[in-house]
N, C-alpha and C positions, 0 to 999 in steps of 0.2 A: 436487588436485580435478579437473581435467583429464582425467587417466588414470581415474580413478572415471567421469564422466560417462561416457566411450567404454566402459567394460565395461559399463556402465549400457545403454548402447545397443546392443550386442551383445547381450545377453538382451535387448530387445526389439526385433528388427532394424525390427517393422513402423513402428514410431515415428520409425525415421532421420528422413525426409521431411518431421517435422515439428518438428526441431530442430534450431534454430542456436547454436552453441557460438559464445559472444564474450569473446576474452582482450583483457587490456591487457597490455603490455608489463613493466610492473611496476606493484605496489598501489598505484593513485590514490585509494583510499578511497571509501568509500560514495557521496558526491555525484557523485563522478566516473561510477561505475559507474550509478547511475541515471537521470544524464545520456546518458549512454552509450546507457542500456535505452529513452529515450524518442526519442532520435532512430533508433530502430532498429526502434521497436512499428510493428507495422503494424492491430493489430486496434481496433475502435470504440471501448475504454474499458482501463482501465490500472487495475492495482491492484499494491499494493508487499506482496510475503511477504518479511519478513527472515529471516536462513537461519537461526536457532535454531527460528522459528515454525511453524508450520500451518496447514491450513483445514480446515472441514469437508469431507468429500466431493464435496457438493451445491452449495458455499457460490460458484463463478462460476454457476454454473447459475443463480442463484436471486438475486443480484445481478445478472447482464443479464435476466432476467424483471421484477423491478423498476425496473430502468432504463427499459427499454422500455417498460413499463406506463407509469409515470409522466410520459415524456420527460425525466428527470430528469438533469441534467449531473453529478451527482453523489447519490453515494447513500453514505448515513454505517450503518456496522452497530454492533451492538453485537458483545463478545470474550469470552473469557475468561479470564483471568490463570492460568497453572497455576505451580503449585511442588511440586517435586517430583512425587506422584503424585495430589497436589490442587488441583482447580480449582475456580476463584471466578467465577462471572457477573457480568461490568461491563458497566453501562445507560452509553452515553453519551446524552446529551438533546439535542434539534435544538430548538434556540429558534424562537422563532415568526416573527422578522425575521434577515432578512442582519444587519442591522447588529448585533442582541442576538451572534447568533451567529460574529462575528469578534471583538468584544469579546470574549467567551468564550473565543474560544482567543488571543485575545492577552494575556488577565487569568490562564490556565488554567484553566477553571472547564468545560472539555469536553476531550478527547483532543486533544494537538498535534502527532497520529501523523498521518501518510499511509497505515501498513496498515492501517487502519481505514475511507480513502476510497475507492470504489470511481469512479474519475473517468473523462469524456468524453474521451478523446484530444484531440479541438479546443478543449477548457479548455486544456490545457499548450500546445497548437500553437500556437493563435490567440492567446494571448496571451505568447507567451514564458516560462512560469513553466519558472522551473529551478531546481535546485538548488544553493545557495553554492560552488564549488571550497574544497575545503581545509577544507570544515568536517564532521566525519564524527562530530560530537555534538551534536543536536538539528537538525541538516540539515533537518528535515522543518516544522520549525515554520515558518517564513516562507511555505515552501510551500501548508499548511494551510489559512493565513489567505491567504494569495492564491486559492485554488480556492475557500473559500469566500466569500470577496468578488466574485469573477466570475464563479459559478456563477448562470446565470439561473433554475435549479431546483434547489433539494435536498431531498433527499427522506432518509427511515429506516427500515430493515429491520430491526426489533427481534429478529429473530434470532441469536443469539450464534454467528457463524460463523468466526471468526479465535478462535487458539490463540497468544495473546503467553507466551512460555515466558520464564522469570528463570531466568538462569543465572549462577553466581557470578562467572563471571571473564569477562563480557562486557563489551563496550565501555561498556555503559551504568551499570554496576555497579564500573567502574574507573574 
């Protein structure tokens, strides 16, 4: 993966400058790595693509326009599930309270993804949220519910801008 990303950047030399290449030693798993990626972010708000996924083109663009519109410490979008060469539009719903909406995703009854949440860096900063070590299936769920319990605003971009792709022999799927 490695040797891909530097030919990756050789065909676009202009880009060097604005990429940092971070290995670990050996696969620590998903928590590890996004732990990793958070003590390492430097920009206002953080969002999680997992590597089978996507986004639209437009889809930070239009996510930090809403942030900022809003003041919103978080901003929840709606996706699209694809299979195969067929995609399905998924509404998630923001309940009208914090509290309806942690129950939610502690009950399941909204997404208990992180690529889905478009979050403030000083939600994970300031309050410590991190990701379990060692747990690299459903890692994201305690997360979830901690961004949305200390989110002093959140906000919904009912545009379907994330691409969650199903593939058979993914971790989630195994």
């Amino acid at each position: 993966s490695i040797a891909i990303l530097h030919e990756v950047l050789e065909a676009y030399p202009d880009r060097k400058e604005q990429v940092r290449i971070i290995t670990h030693t050996e696969n620590s798993g998903i928590a590890a790595v996004r732990n990793t990626a958070l003590s390492l972010a430097a920009g206002d708000y953080v969002m999680w693509v997992d590597s089978d996924d996507y986004l639209a083109l437009n889809a930070v663009e239009l996510l930090e326009q809403k942030a900022t519109e809003t003041n919103a410490d978080l901003v929840i979008l709606d996706y699209y599930e694809v299979r195969g060469a067929r995609k399905f539009p998924r509404t998630d719903r923001l309940p009208s309270t914090k509290e309806e909406y942690v129950r939610d995703i502690l009950n399941r009854r909204v997404s208990v993804s992180v690529w889905n949440k478009f979050a403030r860096r000083s939600l994970y900063m300031d309050n410590y949220i991190r990701f379990l070590p060692d747990r690299d299936y459903g890692e994201d769920f305690l997360v979830a519910a901690q961004l949305a319990c200390l989110s002093a605003h959140t906000v919904k971009l009912d545009d379907p801008l994330y691409y969650y792709v199903h593939r058979g022999a993914s971790l989630a799927n195994t």
